[in-house]
C-alpha positions as CSV (number, residue, x, y, z in Angstrom):
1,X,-14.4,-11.9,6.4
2,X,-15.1,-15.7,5.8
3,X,-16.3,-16.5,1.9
4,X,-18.7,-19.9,1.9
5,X,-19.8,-21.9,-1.1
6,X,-22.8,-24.3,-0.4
7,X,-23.0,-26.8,-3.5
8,X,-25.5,-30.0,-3.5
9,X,-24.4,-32.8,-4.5
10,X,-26.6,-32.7,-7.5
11,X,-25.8,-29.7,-8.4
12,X,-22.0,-29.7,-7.9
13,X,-22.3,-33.0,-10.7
14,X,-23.7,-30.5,-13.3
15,X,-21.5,-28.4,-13.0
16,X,-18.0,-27.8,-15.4
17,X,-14.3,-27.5,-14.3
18,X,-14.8,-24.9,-16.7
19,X,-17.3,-23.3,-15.2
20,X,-15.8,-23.5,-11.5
21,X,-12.6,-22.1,-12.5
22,X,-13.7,-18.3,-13.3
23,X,-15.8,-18.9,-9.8
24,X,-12.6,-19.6,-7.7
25,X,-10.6,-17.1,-9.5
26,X,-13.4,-14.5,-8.9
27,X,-13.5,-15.1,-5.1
28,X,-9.2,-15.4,-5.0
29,X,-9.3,-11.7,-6.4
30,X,-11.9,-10.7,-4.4
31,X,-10.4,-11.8,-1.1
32,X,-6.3,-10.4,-1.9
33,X,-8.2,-7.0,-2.9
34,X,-9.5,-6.6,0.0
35,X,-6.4,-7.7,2.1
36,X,-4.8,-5.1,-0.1
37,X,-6.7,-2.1,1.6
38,X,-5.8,-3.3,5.0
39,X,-3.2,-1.2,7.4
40,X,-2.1,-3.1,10.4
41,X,-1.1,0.2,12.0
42,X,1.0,0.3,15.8
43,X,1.0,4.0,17.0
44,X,3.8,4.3,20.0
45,X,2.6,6.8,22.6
46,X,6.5,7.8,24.3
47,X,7.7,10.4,26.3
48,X,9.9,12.8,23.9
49,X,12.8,13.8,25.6
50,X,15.4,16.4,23.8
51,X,18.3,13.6,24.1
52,X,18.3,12.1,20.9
53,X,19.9,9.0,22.2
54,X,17.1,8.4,24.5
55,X,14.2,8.9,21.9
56,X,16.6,6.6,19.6
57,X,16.5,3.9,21.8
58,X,12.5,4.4,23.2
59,X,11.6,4.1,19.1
60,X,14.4,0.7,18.4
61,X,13.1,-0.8,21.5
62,X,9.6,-0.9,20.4
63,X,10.4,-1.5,16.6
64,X,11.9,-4.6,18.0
65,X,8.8,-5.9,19.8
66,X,7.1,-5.7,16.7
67,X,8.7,-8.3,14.9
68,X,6.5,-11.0,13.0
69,X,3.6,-9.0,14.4
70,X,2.4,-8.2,10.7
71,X,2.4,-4.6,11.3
72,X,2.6,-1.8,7.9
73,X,3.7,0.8,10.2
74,X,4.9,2.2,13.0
75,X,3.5,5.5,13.6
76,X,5.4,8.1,16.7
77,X,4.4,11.3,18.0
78,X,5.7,15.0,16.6
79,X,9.7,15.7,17.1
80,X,9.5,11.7,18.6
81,X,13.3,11.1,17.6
82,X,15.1,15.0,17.5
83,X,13.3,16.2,20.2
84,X,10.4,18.7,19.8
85,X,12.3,21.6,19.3
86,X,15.3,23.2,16.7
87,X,18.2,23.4,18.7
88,X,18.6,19.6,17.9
89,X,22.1,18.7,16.4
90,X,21.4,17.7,12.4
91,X,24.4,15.7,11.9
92,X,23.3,13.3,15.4
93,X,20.2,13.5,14.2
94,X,20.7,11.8,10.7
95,X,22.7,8.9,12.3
96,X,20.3,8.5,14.6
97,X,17.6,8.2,11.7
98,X,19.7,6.1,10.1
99,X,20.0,3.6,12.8
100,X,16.3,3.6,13.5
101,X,15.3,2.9,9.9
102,X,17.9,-0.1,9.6
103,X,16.4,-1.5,12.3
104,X,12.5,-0.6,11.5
105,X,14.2,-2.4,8.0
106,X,15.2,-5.8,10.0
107,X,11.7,-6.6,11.5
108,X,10.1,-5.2,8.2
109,X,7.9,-2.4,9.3
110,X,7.3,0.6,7.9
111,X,7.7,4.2,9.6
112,X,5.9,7.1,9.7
113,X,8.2,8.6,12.2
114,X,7.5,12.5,13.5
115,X,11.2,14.2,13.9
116,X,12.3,17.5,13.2
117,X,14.8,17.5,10.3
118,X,17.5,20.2,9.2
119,X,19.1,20.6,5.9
120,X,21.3,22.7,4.1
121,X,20.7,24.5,1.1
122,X,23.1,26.9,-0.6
123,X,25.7,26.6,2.7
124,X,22.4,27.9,4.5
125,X,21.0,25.5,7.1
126,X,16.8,25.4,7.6
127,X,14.6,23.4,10.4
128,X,11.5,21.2,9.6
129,X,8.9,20.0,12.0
130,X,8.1,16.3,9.8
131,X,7.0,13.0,9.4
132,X,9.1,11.3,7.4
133,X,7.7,7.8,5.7
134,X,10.0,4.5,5.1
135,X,8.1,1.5,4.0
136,X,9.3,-1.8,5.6
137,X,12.0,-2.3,3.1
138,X,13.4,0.5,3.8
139,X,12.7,2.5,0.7
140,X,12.4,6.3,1.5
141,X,8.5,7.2,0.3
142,X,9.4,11.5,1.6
143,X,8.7,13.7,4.3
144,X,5.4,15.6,5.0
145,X,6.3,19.4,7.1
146,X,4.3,20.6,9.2
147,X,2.4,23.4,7.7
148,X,-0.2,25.7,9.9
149,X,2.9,26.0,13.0
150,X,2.1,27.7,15.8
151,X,2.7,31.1,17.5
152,X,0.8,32.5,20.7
153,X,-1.4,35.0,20.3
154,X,-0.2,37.4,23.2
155,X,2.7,37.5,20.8
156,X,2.7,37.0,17.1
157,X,5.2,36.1,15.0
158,X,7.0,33.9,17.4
159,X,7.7,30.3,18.1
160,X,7.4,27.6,16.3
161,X,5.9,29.9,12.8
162,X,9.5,31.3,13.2
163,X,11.7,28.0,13.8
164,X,10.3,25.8,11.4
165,X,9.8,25.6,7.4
166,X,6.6,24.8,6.8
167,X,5.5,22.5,3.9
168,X,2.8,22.0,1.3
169,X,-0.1,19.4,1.5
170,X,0.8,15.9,-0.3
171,X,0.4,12.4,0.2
172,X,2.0,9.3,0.0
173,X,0.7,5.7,-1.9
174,X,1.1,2.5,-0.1
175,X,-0.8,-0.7,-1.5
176,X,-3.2,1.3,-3.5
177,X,-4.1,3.4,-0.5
178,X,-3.3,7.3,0.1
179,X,-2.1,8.1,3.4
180,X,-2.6,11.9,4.3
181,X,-0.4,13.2,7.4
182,X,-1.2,16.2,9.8
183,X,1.2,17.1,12.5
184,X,-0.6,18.4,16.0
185,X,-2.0,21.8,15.1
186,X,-2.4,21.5,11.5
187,X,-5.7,19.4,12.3
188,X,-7.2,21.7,14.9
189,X,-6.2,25.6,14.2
190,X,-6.2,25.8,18.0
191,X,-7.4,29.6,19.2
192,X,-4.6,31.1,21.2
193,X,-1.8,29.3,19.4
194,X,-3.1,30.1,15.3
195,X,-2.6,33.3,14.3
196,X,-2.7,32.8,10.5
197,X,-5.8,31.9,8.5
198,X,-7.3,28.6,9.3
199,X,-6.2,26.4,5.8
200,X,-8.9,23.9,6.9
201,X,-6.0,20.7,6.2
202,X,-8.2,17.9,6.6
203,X,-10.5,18.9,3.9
204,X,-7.3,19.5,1.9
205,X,-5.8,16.4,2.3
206,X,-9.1,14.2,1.3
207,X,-9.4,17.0,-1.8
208,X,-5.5,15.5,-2.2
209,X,-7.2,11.8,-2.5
210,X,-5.9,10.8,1.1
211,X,-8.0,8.0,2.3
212,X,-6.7,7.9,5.7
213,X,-5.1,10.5,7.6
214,X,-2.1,10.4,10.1
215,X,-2.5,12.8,13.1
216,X,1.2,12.7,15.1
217,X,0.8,15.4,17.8
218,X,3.0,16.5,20.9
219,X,0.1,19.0,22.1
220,X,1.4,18.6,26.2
221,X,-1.0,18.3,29.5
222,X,-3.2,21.3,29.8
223,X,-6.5,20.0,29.8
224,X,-8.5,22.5,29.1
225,X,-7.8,22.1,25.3
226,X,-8.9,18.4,25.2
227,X,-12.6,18.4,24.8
228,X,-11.5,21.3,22.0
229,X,-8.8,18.6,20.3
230,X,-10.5,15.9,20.8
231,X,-14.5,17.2,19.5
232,X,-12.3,18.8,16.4
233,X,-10.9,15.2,15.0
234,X,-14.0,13.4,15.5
235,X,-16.0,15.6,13.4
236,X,-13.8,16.2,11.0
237,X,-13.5,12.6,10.7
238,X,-17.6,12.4,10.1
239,X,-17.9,15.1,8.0
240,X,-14.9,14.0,5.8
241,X,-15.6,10.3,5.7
242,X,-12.4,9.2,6.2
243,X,-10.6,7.2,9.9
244,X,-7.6,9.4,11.5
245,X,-5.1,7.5,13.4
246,X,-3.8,9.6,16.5
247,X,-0.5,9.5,18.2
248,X,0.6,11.8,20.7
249,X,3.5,12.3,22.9
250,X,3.1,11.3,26.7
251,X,4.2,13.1,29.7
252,X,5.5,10.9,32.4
253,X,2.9,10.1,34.5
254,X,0.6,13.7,33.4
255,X,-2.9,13.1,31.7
256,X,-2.1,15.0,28.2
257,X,-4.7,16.9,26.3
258,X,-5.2,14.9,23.2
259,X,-5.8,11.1,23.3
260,X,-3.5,8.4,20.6
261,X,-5.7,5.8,19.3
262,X,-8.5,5.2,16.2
263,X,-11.3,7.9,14.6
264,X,-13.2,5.8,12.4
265,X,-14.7,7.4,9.4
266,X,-17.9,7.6,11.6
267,X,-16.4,9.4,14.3
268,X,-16.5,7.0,16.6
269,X,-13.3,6.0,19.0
270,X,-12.4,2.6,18.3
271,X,-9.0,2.5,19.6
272,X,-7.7,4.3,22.7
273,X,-5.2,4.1,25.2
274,X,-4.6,5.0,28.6
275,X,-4.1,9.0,28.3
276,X,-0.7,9.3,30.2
277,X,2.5,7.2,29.7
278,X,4.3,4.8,27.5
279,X,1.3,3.3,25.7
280,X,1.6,0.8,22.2
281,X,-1.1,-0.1,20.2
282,X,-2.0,-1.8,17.2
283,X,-4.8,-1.3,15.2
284,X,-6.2,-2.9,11.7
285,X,-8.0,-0.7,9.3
286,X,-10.2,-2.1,6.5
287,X,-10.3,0.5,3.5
288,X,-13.0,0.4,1.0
């Protein structure tokens, strides 16, 4: 947005230094607000393998190509650095994370990195399905977990509702803005995977205060769920008001079912990518 002050001569002799001051002030504040509610956000479409090492290096490689782009964050796909799955090895996995975030660190960007986490708690170890969220310094900001996870209706009870820990709505403040996150099925309440009670999470979250949400998904390649996925976030990103930011997992060289890319809070796509393969984009949202 370009500001423009027209004065004529005549009337730029009447007026005051005193009077010009407040003026430029006025316009100053008005311009660094509004660079404030901007996100420069890069969402990293990647194949997830279940080598930890290999998701490591896919993630650095890319943080690395993002130096002195300006970007806030870098945004990966469900289970993007432990695999998506539980039988990950915790102890791998946290110098793994450690190594990512020192170098998301070093070319100051931020991470809102999809990962499955374990942790022990009275000698008893437990599985997430998360984002976590680092700020470009570094600084730790907490995890979201995954919270409506999924279980086949042919067979209740099973999968994912079993392996991971689910979490609690919540959101995390970054320059004045509150980002909400939603990992793959919390979004949709997908029929034939839900067999709970639909929570309805993306009302929840913008009842939370969350002005933008984060959608990280890993939702695979059959395609007769995409008009279903992709229908579901664009509405509830009209009826809520509010821009989702997608990033899904590729599959090699398979179409997947769910596109990565830009809802904004008129439903409208403004940022896509091609639906199959490594795919990087980067994307700045203006907040109100």
């Amino acid at each position: 947005m370009r500001l423009y002050i027209i004065l004529r001569k005549q009337t730029f002799n009447q007026l005051t230094m005193k009077r010009l001051i407040p003026l430029i002030i006025f316009i100053h504040g008005s311009v660094s607000m509004m660079a404030q509610n901007d996100l420069v956000i890069a969402g990293l479409q990647m194949n997830v393998s279940r080598s930890i090492a290999e998701n490591e290096s896919t993630i650095i490689r890319h943080l690395n190509s993002l130096k002195d782009k300006n970007v806030d964050f870098l945004v990966t796909p469900e289970g993007s650095l432990s695999g998506y799955n539980s039988e990950f090895n915790g102890h791998e996995l946290k110098v793994a994370l450690a190594k990512v975030v020192s170098v998301a660190k070093s070319v100051n960007v931020g991470l809102i990195l999809g990962t499955c986490y374990k942790d022990s708690v009275n000698g008893r170890e437990y599985c997430y399905n998360q984002a976590r969220v680092y700020l470009p310094d570094g600084t730790f900001l907490g995890e979201y977990s995954k919270i409506l996870t999924c279980s086949p209706l042919n067979n209740p009870g099973t999968g994912e509702i079993m392996e991971y820990v689910r979490g609690e709505v919540r959101t995390f403040s970054v320059k004045d803005i509150d980002l909400g996150i939603l990992i793959c099925n919390d979004l949709w309440a997908t029929p034939g995977y839900t067999t709970t009670p639909n929570p309805y999470l993306p009302w929840k979250m913008k009842e939370a205060g969350a002005d933008i949400i984060f959608h990280i998904i890993n939702s695979g390649t059959d395609l007769w769920y995409r008009s279903f996925h992709e229908a579901s976030v664009e509405l509830w990103a009209k009826t809520l008001e509010i821009p989702i930011v997608e990033v899904n997992a590729a599959h090699g060289n398979q179409e997947i079912n769910a596109g990565s890319g830009v809802i904004s809070k008129e439903g409208e796509k403004v940022k896509s990518v091609i639906n199959k393969g490594e795919q990087l984009f980067i994307h700045t949202i203006s907040l109100e």
